[in-house]
C-alpha positions, 0 to 999 in steps of 0.5 A: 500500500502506498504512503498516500493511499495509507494516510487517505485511509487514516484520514477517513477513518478519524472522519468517520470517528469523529462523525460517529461522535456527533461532533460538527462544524460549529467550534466549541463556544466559550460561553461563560459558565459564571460572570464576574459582578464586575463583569455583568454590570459592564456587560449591562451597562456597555450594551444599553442605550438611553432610557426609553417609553413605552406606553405601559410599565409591563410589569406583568405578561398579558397573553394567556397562551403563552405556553402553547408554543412551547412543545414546538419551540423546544423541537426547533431551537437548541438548548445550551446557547444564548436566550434573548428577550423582551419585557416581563416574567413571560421570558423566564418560562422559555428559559425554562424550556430552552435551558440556555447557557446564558441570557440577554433580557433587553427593553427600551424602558430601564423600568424593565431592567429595574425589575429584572434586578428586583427578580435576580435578587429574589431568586437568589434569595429564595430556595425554592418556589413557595419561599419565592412566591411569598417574597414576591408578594410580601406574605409570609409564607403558608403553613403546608407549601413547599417544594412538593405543592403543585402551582396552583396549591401554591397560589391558593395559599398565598392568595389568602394570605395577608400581606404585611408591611413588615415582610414588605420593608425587610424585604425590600432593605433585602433586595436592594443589599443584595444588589448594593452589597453583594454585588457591589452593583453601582445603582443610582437613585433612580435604579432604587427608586425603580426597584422600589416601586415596582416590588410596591406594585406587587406588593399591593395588588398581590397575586391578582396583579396583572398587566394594567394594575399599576394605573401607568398606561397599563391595558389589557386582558387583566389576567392575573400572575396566579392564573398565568403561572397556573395555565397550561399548553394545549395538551394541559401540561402545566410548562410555566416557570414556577410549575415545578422546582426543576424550571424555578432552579434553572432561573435560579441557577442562571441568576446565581451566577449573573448570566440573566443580563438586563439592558436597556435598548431599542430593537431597532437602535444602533447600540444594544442588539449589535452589541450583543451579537458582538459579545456572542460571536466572540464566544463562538456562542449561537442564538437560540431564540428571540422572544419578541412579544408583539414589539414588531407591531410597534416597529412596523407603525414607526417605519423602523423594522428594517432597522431591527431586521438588520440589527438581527442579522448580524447576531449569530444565527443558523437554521435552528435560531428561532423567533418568539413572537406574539400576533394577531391571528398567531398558531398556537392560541385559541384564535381570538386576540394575541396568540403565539407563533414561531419563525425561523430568524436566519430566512426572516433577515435575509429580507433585509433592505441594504443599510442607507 
């Protein structure tokens, strides 16, 4: 046998081995395991553009079949890659779903980044989903919930459970030392005052909260946390982020580690999407999904969409990145208002017009 003829053979059979591995194209991503406190409020605060607004505050989802989507989406987009996101709590069950490597939760209003701050710091406090659910809400927690209660006994409980001044201030001071002391984050007064008034919120309207209860602009189908922790799929298959303690700690243990980063940007701005995609390709790192809620409706009446559109083709995508995105007239949902529905981002961007 030749020397070429040898050296084909072995190149072959170490393709065939390595391909009997799994492994592809795509290099290794460098993704990061755990961000530094230092790291993740420069990595926030260097991706975000100016404070933003927006009509409501959106301290709360208001689209109730949410969780409809989610069979498909965990068929179509890979787990282990990079989460991104729009607004409230909606996204904590999609990272559930999809148990991403690392998050970028991002918003036009700081408001929202403030609650996120507000959650991490609750999640970090908490060890499961009862003890959750009561700082959330400034109640003492229940005699006979747990880790073993379903959501739904959970939510019972705790709606009539008295709240308490008490719970609400110790809390609060919890929170906000948390973010200050242990993080060593450098909140302005304005972040503090946010963080404040939005626990105030919940603290207030307690488990029956919902999308227009802080009186800022906020509309909608009025339906509560309770009832939108407690929803199902269509199958029935309760897939909210507080319906098991397996999602709850997948938030839980993202958060720990400080890889739920909040920005403030505008989807179609120059900054925060671009920025992020940087920081993601310099980790070889994929996107997996993009919730999207339904701010394209918003772009399109502005006549800025092309610019979110090539804001996101330069993310680094491929054919399993998935958009999440709520319509009029979506797929997954009952037919009547806002359902959800799915698309494919890497052929959606392709249509992009040239930048000017």
């Amino acid at each position: 046998m030749t020397t070429s003829r040898r050296h084909l053979i072995t190149v072959s059979l170490l393709l065939s081995f390595y391909l009997g591995l799994g492994l592809n194209a795509y290099p290794a991503d460098t993704l990061p395991t755990q961000l530094s406190d230092e790291e993740f409020w420069k990595l926030s605060s260097e991706s975000s553009e100016p404070d933003g607004t927006f009509r409501s505050d959106n301290l709360l989802s208001n689209e109730s079949y949410f969780q409809y989507v989610i069979p498909q989406l965990s068929e179509l987009a890979k787990s282990q890659r990079v989460y991104m996101g729009v607004g409230p709590e909606q996204n904590f069950t999609y990272i559930a779903a999809l148990k991403p490597k690392m998050v970028f939760i991002l918003d036009i209003r700081r408001g929202n980044l403030d609650l996120h701050l507000m959650y991490k710091a609750l999640f970090e406090m908490s060890k499961d989903r009862a003890e959750f659910v009561s700082r959330l809400f400034s109640k003492k927690q229940p005699q006979g919930v747990g880790p073993s209660s379903t959501v739904k006994e959970i939510f019972e409980a705790l709606a009539a459970a008295p709240s308490s001044d008490e719970i609400y201030t110790e809390n609060l001071k919890a929170i906000q030392e948390l973010l200050t002391r242990k993080h060593g984050f450098p909140l302005s007064e304005n972040d503090l005052g946010g963080i404040e008034w939005v626990y105030s919120n919940f603290r207030r309207f307690g488990t029956y909260i919902n999308y227009g209860s802080s009186g800022r602009g906020g509309f909608g189908s009025g339906v509560s946390y309770g009832e939108l922790m407690i929803a199902t799929d269509a199958d029935g298959i309760s897939r909210s982020y507080l319906a098991s303690e397996e999602n709850f700690n997948v938030l839980k243990s993202l958060h720990s580690k400080n890889l739920i980063v909040p920005i403030v940007g505008n989807f179609a701005g120059p900054k925060a999407i671009r920025t992020i995609g940087t920081y993601v390709k310099a980790k070889d790192g994929m996107i997996a999904a993009f919730y999207l809620s339904n701010v394209e409706q918003y772009l399109q009446q502005d006549g800025i969409w092309d610019d979110f559109c090539r804001n996101v083709a330069s993310l680094p995508l491929d054919e399993s990145s998935t958009f999440i995105r709520s319509i009029r007239g979506g797929r997954f949902g009952l037919g009547s208002g806002l359902n959800s529905d799915l698309g494919n981002m890497s052929s959606e961007v392709k249509t992009c017009r040239p930048e000017k």
